[in-house]
N, C-alpha and C positions, 0 to 999 in steps of 0.2 A: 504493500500500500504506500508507504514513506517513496520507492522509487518511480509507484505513479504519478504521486502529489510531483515530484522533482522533476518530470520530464513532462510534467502542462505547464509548473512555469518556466521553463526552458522555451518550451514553444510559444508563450505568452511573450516572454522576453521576446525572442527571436522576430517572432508577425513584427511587435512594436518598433525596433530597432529598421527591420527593413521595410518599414510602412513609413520612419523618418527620413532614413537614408532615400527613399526612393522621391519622397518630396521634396525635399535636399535638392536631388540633381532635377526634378522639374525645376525649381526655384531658378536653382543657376543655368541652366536652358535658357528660363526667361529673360535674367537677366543680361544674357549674353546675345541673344536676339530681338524674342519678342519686346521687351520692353523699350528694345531700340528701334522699333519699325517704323520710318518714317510715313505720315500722311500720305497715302499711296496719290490724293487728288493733288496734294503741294508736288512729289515727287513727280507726277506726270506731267505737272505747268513747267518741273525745271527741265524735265529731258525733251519738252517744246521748247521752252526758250532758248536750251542751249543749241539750237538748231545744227547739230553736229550730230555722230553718231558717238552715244554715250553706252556704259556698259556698269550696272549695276551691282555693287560686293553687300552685303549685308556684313554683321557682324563677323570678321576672321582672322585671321594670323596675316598680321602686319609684313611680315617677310612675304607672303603670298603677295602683296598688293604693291610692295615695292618691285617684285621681279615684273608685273604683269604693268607698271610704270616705266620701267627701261625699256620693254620690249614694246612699247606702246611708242616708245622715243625713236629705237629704232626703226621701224615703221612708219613711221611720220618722216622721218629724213628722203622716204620714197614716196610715200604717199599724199606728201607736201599739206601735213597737219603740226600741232602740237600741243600731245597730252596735259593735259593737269583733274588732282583730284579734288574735290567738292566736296566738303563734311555737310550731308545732309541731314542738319538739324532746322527744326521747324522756324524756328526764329530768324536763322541764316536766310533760309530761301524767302521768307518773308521781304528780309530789308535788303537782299537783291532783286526783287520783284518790284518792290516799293524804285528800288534806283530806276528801274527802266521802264518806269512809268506805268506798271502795274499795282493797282491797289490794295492792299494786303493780300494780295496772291488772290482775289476773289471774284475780280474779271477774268475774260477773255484778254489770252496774251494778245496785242498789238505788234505783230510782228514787223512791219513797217515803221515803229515808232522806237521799236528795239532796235531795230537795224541803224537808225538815222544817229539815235543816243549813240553806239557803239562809235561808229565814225566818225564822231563829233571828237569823242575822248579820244577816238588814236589817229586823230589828226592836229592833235594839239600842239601849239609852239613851246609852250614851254618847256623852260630847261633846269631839268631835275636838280642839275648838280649847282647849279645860282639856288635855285628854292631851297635846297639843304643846308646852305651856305646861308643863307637870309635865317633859316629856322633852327639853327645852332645859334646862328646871335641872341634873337629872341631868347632864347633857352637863357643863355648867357644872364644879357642883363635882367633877368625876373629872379635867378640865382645871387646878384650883386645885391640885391635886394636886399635877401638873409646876412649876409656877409661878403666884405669884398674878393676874398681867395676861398669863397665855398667852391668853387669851381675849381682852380686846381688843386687844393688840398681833399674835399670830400668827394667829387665827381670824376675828376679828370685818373686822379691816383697815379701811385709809380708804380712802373715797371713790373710783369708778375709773369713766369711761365711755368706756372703750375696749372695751367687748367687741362680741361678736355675736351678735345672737339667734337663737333658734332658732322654725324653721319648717315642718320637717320632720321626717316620724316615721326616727328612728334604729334604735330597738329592732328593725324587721323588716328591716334587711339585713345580708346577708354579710359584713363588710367586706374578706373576702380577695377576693370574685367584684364586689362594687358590684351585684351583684341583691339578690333576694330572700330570706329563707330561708322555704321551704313555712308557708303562712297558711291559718288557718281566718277569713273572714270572717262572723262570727254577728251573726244580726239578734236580738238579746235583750227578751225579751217584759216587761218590766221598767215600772213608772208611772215612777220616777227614774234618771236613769242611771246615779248613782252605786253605787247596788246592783248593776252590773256585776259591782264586788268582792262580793256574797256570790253571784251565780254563782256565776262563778269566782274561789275563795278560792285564794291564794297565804299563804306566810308564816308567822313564828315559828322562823325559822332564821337565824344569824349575827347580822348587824344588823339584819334584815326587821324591820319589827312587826308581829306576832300578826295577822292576817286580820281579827279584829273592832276593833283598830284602823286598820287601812288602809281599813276601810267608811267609820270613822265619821269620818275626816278628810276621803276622799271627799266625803262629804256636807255638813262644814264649805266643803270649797274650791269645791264646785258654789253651794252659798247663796250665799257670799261672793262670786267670781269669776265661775261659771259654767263650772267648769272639769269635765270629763269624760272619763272610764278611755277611753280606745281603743287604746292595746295593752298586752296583759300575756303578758312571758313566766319562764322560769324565775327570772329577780334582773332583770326590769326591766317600771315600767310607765312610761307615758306617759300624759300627758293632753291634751286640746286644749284650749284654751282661745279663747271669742269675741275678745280683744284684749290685747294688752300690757299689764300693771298702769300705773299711774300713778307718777308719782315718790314723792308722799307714800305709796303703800301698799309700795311694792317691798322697804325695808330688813326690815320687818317681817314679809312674806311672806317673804322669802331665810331670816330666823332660822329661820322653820316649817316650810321644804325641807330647811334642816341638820339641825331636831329629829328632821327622817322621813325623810332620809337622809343622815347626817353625809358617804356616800364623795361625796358631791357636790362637796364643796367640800374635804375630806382629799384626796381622790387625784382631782381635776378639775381644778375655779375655783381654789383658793385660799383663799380668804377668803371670806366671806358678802355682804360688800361689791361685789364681781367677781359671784357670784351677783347679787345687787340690780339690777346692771350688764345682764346679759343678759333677765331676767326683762320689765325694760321694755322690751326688745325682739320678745320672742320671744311666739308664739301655741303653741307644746307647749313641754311643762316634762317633764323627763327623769328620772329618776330609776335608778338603778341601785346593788344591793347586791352586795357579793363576798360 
């Protein structure tokens, strides 16, 4: 009797245990997917607007989407496009909808109206590297402000090569799951790939700059570097870049990552210096606004 009583709760246990364990792994299913499903009606206005042929990842292993990113690269050098990924989150596709004169994503695209926006931004005169140059000053005297050497003592910083560079696109994962978050991969039918950004226009909110300057420094950093948009989401792009800067170009590049994104070095690196640091190491350069 004692070893019947011992083996119903043995099996009591065991149902219990694998009745948890099993919602357990629905849970994180969910969270690793379902819970990241973009609006299928928003996803189908982006892969209209992006009037290219796009290709769809749901939640997955980030190394998956970086290969199927270079080989999207290759491709395009024949196929006369160029790739970039889309963090398709609801808010994003909103306030790029809202740029190109869609209203909270909730009309009919205006594809004539999309078309005329884009051309506008990548026909632009300006010159990115005068505008960086004008928005480092600004930075500058609002900094003389607080104190007259907070800039090179707290901002600027000396010298530092201990950091690590970057290699890898950040902007498209989860960082609660380490996957994905749902990507649009768009082959963009573009001569430059800088004009990525007047595709798809971000910007003119908080610290962002304005969409027709984030073109035209684009365009500055592709001439100079060879650097190129391949993801933009709602407060961040990324760039790739063919190699690490060199020692003499890096302090002066880091100043022009600050001008175009001060949270880089405020609430990141530290110092511009530390920026400088990574920059020579790293092939994507990161960018993110609060």
């Amino acid at each position: 009797m004692y070893w019947v009583l011992v083996y119903f709760l043995f099996v009591i246990v065991y149902v219990v245990i694998s009745t948890y364990r099993k919602k357990a792994e629905i849970e994180s299913h969910n969270w690793n997917t379902d819970e990241k499903n973009v609006d299928e009606k928003l996803k189908s206005m982006m892969q209209e607007l992006a009037c290219c042929h796009t290709t769809f990842y749901d939640s997955t292993d980030p190394v998956k989407i970086e290969k199927a990113y270079k080989e999207a690269c290759e491709r395009g050098e024949k196929e006369g496009f160029f790739p970039v990924l889309l963090v398709l989150e609801d808010i994003f596709m909103v306030n790029i909808l809202n740029q190109l004169g869609v209203r909270n994503g909730k009309e009919e695209v205006d594809l004539g109206k999309v078309r005329a926006h884009r051309q506008e931004l990548m026909h632009s005169t300006e010159n990115g590297r005068v505008w960086l140059g004008l928005r480092l000053r600004e930075l500058k005297n609002g900094l003389k402000k607080e104190h007259p050497d907070f800039y090179k003592t707290d901002v600027l910083g000396e010298y530092v090569a201990n950091g690590i560079g970057n290699t890898s696109f950040n902007g498209i994962v989860n960082g609660e799951t380490g996957r994905t978050l749902p990507l649009l991969l768009a082959e963009v039918p573009v001569k430059q790939p800088w004009q990525i950004l007047a595709w798809f226009p971000i910007g003119g909110w908080g610290n962002c700059p304005k969409a027709e300057h984030l073109v035209s420094v684009a365009k500055h950093w592709y001439e100079a570097f060879g650097a190129v948009p391949a993801v933009i989401s709602e407060d961040i792009i990324e760039f790739a870049v063919p190699k690490p800067v060199s020692d003499e170009e890096s302090l002066s590049l880091a100043k022009e990552h600050y001008a175009f994104c001060p949270d880089i070095v405020d609430q990141n690196l530290g110092t511009i210096n530390a920026l400088a640091d990574v920059l020579r190491k790293s092939t994507v350069w990161f960018f993110w606004w609060e």
